[in-house]
BAVO-429528 format. One record per atom (N, C-alpha, C, O): x, y, z; residue in one letter. Coordinates in steps of 0.2 Angstrom, whole numbers, plus 2048, in hexadecimal, padded with zeros to 3 digits. Each point is the difference from the previous one (the first is absolute). Example, Ala and Ser with C-alpha at 12.3 -4.5 7.8 and 13.67 -1.06 7.14 Angstrom:
<rs>
8427E4827a/7FC806800a/804806800a/8057FF803a/7F98067F9s/804806801s/7FC805803s/803806801s/
</rs>
This chain:
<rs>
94F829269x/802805804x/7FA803804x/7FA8007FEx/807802808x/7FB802806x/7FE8087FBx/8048037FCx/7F47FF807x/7FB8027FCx/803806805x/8017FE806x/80180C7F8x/801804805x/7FB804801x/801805803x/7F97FA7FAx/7FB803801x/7FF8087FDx/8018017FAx/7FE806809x/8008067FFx/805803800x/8037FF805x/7FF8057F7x/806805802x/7FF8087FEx/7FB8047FFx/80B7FE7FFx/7FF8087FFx/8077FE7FCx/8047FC801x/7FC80A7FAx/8068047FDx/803806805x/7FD805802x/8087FA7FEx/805805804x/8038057FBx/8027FD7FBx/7FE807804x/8048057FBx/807803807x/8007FE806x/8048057F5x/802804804x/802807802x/804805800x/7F57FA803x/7FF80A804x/7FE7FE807x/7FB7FE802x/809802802x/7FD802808x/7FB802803x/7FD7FD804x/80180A7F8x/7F9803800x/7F97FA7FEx/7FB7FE803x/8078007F7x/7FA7FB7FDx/8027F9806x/7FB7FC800x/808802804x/8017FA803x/7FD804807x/7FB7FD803x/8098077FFx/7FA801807x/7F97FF7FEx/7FD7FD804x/8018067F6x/7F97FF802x/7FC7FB7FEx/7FA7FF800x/80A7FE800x/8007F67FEx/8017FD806x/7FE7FB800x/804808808x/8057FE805x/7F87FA803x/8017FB801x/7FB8077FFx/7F97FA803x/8017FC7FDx/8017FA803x/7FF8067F6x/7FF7F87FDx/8057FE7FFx/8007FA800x/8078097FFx/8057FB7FDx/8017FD808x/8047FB801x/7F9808805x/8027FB808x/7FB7FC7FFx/8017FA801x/7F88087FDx/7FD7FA804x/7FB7FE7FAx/7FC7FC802x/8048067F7x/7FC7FC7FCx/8037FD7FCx/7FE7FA7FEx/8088097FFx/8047FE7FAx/8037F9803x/803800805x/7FB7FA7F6x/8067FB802x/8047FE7FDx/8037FB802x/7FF80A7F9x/8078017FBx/8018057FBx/7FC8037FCx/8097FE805x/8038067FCx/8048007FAx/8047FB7FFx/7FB80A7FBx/8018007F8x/803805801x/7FE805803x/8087FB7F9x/807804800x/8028027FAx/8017FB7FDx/7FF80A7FFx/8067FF7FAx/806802801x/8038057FFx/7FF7F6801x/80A803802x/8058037FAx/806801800x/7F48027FBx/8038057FDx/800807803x/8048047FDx/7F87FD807x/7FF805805x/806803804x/801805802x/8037F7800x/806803802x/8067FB7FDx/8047FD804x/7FC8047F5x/8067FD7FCx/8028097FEx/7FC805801x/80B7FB7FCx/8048057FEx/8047FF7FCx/8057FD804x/7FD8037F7x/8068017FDx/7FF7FE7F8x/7FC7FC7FFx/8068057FCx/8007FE7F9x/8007F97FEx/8027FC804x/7FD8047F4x/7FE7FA7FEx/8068007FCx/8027FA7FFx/800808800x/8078027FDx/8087FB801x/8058017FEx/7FA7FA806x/8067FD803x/804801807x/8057FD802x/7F5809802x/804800805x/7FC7FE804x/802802806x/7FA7FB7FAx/7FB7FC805x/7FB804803x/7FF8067FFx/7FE7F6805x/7FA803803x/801801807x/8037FB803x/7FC809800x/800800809x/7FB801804x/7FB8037FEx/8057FA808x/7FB801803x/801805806x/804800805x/7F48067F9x/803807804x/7FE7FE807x/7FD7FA801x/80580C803x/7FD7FE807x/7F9801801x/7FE802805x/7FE7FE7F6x/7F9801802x/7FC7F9801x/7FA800802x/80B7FA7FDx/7FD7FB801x/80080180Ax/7FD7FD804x/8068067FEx/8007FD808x/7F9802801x/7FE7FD806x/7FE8067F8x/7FA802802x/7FC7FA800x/7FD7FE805x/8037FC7F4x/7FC7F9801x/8067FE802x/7FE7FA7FDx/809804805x/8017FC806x/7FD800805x/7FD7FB801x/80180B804x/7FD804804x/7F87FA801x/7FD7FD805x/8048057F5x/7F77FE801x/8007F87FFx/7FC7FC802x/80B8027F8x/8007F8803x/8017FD808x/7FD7FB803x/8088087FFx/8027FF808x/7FC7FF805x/8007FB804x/7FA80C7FDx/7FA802803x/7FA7FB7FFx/7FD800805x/8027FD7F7x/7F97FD800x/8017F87FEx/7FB7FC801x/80D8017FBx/8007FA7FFx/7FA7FE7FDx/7FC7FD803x/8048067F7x/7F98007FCx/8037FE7FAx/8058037FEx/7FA7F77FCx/8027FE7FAx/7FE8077F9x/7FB803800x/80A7FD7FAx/8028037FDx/7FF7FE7F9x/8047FB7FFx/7F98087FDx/8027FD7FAx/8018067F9x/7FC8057FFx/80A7FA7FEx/8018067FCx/7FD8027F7x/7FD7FC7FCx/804807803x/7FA8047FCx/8058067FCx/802805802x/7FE7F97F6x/8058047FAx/7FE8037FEx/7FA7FF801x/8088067FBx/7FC8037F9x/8058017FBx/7FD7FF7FBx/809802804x/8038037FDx/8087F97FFx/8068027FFx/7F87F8801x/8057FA7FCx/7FF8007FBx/8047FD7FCx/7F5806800x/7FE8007FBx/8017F97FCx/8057FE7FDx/7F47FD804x/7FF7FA7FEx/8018007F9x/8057FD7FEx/7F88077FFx/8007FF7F7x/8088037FDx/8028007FAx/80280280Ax/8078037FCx/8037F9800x/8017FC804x/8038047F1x/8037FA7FFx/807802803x/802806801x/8017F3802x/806800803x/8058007FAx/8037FB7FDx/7FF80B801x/8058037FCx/802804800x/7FD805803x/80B7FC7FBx/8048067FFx/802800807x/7FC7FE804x/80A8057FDx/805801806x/7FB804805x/8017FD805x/7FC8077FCx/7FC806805x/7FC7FD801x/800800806x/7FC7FD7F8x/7F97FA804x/8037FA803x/7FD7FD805x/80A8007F8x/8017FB804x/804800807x/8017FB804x/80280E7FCx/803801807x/7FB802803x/8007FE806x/7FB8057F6x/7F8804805x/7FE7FA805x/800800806x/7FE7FB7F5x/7FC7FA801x/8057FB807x/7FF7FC805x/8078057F9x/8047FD805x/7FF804806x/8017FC805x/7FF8097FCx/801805806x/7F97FF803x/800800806x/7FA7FF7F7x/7FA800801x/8007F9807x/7FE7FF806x/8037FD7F6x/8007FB803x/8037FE805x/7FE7FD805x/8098067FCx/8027FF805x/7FF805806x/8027FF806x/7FA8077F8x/7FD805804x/7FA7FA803x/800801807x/7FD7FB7F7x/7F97FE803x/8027FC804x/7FD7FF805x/80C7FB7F7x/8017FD806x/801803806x/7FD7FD805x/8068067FCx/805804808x/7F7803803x/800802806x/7FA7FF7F7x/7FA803801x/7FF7F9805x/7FD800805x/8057FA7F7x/7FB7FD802x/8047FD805x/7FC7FB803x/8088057FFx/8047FF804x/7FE803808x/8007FD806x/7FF8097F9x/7FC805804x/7FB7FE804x/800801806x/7FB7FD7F3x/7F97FF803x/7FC7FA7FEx/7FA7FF800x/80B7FC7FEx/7FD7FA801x/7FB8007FEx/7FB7FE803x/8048067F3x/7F97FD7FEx/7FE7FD801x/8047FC801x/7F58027FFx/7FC7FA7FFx/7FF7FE7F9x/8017FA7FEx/7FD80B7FFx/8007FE7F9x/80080A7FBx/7FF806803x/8047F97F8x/8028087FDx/7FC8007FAx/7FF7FB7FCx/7FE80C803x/7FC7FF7F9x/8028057FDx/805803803x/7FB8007F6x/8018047FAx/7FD8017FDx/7FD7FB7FDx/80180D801x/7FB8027FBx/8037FC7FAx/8067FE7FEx/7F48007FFx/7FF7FD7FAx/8018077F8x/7FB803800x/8097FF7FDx/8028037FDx/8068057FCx/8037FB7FEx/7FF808800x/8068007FDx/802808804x/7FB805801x/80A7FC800x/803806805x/8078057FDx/802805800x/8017F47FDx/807801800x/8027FF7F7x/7FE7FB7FEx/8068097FEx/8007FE7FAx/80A7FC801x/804801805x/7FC7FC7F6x/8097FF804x/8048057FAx/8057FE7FEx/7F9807801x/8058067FFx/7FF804805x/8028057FFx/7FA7FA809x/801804805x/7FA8037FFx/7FD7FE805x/7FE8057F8x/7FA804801x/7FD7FC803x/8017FA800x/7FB80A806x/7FC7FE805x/7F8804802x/7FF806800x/7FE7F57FFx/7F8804802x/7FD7FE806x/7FE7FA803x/80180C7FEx/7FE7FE809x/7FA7FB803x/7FF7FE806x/7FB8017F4x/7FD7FA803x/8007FC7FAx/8018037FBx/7FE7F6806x/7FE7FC7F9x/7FE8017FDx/7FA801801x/8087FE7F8x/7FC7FF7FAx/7FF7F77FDx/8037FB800x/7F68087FEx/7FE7F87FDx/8037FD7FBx/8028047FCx/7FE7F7803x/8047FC7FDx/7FE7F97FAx/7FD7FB802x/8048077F9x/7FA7F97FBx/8007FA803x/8057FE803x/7F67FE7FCx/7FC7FB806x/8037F97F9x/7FD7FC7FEx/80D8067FEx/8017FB7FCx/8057FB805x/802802805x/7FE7F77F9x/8057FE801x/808801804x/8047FE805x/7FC8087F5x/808802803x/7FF805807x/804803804x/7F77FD7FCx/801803808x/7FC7FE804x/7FD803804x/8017F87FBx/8007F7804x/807801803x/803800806x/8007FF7F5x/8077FC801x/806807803x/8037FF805x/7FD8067F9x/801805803x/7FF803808x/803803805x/7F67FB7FBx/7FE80280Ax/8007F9802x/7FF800806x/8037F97F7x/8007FB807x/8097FF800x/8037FE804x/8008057F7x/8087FE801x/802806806x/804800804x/7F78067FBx/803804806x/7FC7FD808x/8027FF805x/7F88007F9x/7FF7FE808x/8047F7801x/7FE7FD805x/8048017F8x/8047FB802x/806801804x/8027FC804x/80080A7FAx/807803803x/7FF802806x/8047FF804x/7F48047FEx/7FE802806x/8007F7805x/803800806x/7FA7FC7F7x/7FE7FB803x/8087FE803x/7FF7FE806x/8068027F7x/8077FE803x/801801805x/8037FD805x/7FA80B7FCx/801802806x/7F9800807x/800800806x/7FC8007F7x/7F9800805x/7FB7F97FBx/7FD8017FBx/8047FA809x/7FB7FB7FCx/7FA8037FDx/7FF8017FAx/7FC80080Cx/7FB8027FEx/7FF8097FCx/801806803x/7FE7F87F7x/7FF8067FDx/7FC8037FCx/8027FC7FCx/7FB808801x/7F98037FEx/8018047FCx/805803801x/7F68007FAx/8008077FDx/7FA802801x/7FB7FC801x/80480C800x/7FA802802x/7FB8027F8x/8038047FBx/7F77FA805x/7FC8067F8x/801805802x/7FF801806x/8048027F5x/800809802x/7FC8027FBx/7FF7FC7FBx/7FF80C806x/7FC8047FCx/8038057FAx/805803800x/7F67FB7FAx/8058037FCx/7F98037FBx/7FA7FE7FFx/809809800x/7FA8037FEx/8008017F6x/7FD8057FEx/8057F9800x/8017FD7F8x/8027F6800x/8027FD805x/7FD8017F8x/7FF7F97FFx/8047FF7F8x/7FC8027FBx/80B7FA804x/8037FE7FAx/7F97FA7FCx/7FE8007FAx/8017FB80Bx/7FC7FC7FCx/7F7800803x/7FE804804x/7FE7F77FAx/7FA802803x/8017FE807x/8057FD802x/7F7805803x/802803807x/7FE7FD804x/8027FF806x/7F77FC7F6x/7FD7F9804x/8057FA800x/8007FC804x/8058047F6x/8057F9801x/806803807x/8057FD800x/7FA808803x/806800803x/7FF7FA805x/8047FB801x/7F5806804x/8007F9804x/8047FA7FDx/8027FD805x/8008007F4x/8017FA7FDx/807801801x/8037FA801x/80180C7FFx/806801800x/8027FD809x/8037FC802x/7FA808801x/8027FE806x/8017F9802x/8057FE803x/7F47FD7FBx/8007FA802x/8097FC7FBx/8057FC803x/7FB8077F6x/8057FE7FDx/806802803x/8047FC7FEx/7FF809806x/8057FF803x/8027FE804x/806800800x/7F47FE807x/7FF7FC806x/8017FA7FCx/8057FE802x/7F97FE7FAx/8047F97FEx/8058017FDx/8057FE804x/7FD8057F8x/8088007FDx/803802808x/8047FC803x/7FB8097FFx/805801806x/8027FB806x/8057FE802x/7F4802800x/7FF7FC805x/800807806x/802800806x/7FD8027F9x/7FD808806x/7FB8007FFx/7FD7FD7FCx/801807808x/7F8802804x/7FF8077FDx/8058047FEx/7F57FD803x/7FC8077FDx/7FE804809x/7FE7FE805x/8038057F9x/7FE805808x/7F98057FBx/8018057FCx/7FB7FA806x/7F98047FCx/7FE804804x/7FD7FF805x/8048087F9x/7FD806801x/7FA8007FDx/7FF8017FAx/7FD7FF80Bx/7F88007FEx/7FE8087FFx/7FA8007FDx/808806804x/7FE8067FDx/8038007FCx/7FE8047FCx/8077F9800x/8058027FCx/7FB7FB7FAx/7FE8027FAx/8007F8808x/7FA7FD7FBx/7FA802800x/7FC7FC7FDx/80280A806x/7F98027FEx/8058077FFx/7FE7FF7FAx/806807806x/8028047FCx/8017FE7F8x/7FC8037FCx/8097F8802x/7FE7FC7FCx/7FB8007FAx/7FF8017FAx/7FD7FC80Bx/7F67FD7FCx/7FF8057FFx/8018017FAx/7FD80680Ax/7FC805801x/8038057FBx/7FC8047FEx/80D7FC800x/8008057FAx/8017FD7FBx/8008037FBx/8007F8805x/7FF7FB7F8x/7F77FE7FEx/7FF7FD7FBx/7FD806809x/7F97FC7FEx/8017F8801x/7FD7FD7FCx/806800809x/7FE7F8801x/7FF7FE807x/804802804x/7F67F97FCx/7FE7FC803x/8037FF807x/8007FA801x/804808805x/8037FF804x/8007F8803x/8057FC800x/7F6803801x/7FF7F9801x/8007F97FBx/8017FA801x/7FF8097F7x/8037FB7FEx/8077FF7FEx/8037FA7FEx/80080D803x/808801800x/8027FA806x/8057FD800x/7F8803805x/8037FE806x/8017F77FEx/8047FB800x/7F58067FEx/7FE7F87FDx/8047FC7FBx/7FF7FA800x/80680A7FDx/8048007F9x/8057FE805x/8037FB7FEx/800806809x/805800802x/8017F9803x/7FB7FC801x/80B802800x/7FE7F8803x/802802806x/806800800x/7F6801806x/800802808x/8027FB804x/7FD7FF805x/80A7FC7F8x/8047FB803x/807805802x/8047FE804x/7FC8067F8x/8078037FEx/800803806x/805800803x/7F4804801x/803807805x/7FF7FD805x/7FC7FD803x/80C8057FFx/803801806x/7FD805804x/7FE7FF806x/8018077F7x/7FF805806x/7FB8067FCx/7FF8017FAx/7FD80380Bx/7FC8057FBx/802806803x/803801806x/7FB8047F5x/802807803x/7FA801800x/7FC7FD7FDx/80480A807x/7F8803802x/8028087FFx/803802805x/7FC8017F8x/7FF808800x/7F98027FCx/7FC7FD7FEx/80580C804x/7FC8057FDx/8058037F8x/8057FE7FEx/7F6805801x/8028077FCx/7FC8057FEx/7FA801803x/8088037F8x/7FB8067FFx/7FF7FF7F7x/8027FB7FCx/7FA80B802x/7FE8027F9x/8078047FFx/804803804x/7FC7FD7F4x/8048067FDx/7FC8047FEx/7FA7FF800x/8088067FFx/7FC8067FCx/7FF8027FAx/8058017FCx/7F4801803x/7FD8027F8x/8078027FCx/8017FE7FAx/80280580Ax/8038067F9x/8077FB7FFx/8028017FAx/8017FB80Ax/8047FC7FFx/8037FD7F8x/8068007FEx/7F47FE7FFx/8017FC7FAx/7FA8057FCx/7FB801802x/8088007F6x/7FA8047FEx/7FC7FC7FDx/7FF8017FAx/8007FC808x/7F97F97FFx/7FB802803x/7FA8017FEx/80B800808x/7FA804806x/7FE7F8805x/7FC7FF805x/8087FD7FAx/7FF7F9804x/801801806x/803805802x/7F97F7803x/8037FF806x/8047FA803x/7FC7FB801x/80A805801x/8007F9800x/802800808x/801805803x/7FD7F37FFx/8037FE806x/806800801x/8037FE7FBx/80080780Dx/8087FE800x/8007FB805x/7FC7FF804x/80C7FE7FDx/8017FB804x/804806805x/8067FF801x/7F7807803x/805802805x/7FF800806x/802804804x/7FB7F67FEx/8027FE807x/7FE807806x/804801805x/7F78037F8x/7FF804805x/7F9803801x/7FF806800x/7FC7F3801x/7F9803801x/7FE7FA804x/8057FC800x/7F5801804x/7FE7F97FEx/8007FC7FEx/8018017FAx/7FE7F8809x/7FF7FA7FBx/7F98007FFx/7FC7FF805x/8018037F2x/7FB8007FEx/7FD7F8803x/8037FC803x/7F68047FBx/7FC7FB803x/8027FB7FAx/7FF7F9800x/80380B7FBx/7FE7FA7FAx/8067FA800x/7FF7FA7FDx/808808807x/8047FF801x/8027FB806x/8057FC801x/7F4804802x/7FF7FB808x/7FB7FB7FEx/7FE7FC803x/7FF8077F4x/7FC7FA7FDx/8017FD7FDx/7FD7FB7FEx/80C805800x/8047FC7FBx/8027FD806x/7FF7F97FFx/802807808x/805800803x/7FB7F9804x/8037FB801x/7F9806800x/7FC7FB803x/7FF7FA7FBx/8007FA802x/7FE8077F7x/7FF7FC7FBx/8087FB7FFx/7FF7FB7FDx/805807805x/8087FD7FEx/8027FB805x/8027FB800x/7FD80A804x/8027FD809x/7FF7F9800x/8057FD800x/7F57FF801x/7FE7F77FEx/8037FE7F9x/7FF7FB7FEx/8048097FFx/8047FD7F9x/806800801x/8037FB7FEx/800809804x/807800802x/8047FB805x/804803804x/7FC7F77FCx/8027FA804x/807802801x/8017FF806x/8048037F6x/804801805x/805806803x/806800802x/7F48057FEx/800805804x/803801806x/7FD7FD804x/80A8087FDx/8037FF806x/801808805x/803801805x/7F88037F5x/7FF806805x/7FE8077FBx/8048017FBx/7F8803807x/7FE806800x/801806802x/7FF802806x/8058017F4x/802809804x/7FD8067FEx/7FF8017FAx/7FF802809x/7FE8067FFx/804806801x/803803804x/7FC8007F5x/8038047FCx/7FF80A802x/7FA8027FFx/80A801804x/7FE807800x/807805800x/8067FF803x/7F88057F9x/8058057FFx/803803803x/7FE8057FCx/8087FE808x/801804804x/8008087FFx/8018027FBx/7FD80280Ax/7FE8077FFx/7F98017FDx/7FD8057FEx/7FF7F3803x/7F88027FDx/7FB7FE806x/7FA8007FEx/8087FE809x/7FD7FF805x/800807806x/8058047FFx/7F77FE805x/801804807x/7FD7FC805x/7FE7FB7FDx/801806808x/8007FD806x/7F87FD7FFx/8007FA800x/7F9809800x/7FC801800x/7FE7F87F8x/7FC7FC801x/8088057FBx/7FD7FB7FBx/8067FA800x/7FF7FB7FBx/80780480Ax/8027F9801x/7FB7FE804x/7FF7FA7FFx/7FD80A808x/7FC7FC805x/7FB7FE7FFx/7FD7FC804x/8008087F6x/7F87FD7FEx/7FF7FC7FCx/7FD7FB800x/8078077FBx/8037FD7FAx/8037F97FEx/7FE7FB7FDx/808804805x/8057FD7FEx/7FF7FA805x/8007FB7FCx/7FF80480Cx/7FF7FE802x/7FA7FD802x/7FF7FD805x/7FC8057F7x/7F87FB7FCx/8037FB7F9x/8007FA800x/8028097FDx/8037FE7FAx/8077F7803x/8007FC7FCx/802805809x/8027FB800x/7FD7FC803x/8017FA7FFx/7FC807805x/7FB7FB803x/7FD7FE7FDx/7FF7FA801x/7FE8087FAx/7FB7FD7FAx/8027FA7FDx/7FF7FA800x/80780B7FFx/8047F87FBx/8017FB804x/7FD7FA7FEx/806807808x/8027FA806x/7F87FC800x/7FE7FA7FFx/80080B803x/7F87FD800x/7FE7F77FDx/7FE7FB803x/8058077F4x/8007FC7FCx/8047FB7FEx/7FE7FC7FCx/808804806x/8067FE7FFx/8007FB803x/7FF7FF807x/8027FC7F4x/8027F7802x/7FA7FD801x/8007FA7FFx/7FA808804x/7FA7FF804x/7FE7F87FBx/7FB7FC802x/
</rs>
């Protein structure tokens, strides 16, 4: 499959997308969607809908005839397919992503790696990590298989988790283990593997080394910020993964180090928050920041 080069994440706020309006015309050469963003309705049996906020990325499908690729959190890879309430969830899910991609002609769809969803219905709003055994080998490539039915190409991304079930260095072996049992690709978030290294005490660069860089399809690029002393009474500070500061340097040193290893790499997006940009730091800011990468990209 043809290489799409740089893109951007789309959220959906208007406000954060104007001030994106320079690059999504003339730098970005593809756009990253999550079409849970304008899904509606319960997990409960009566399905899911799609509200009218998606015309806003038809809009911008229509306008720029630029390629699209979609982007989950909440299928929750690690939940076992059991009990009547997760296998209507899970059905509803699925065919919300097909009618998505119907839409917009992913290229290829990625999902956080992690557990969201319990099948008694309790739901947590970002992933939790999940033991690096066997059964959830087999547990997250049977749910991205079901992704695969519908978008070939398909991925889970590392996500950040800020406690760890097993030691935190084998998670790398986990991922390679589910990219063979699955036959999906890893979409590697390179702040999310140096947040990672940097609240666990490990080696960034041997983490990466641990991984097998055949698997990534695509990288993500973001910032983030510190938490605060008073947070934990440890008094810890940990890295957060919130997508609303720069891409640290240490983050364009994984990114450069990966780049010639990642063979079959078919594109990089850059991650930012909405409501965390103003005019003055999309045009200094953001708009170095892609060029940088493009800079580097494919060369």
């Amino acid at each position: 499959m043809e290489k799409l080069g740089v893109g951007l994440f789309l959220p959906s706020d208007p406000v954060h997308l104007g001030l994106l309006a320079e690059l999504i015309d003339t730098e970005a050469d593809f756009f990253e969607l999550s079409p849970e963003s304008f899904w509606v309705g319960s997990s409960t049996g009566d399905g899911v809908q799609i509200h009218k906020a998606v015309e806003l990325f038809e809009n911008l499908r229509d306008l720029f005839k630029k390629p699209f690729v979609g982007h989950g959190l909440a299928y929750s890879l690690g939940t076992p397919l059991k009990g009547e309430l997760e296998l209507v969830r899970t059905a509803d899910w699925l065919d919300a992503i097909k009618r998505s991609h119907d839409l917009f002609n992913f290229k290829w769809y990625s999902e956080h790696l992690g557990f969201t969803n319990s099948a008694k219905g309790n739901h947590g709003v970002l992933p939790l990590p999940l033991p690096y055994s066997q059964n959830s080998v087999d547990l997250v490539s049977d749910r991205l298989k079901r992704v695969q039915e519908i978008i070939p190409l398909t991925a889970f991304e590392n996500s950040v988790f800020y406690f760890s079930i097993d030691d935190p260095m084998k998670e790398a072996d986990f991922y390679n283990r589910i990219c063979l049992e699955s036959g999906a690709y890893l979409m590697l978030d390179l702040h999310n593997v140096y947040t990672h290294c940097l609240n666990f005490g490990l080696d960034r660069f041997e983490f990466i080394d641990a991984i097998d860089l055949k698997n990534v399809i695509q990288i993500h690029l973001s910032g983030g910020s510190f938490s605060e002393p008073e947070w934990l009474s440890s008094k810890k500070i940990m890295r957060l993964d919130s997508h609303d500061g720069s891409i640290p340097e240490e983050v364009f040193e994984l990114y450069e180090y990966v780049l010639p290893r990642a063979e079959k790499l078919k594109g990089v997006i850059v991650e930012r928050l909405n409501r965390t940009l103003n005019r003055h730091s999309e045009n200094s800011g953001l708009n170095k920041c892609v060029n940088k990468i493009a800079n580097k990209l494919f060369v």
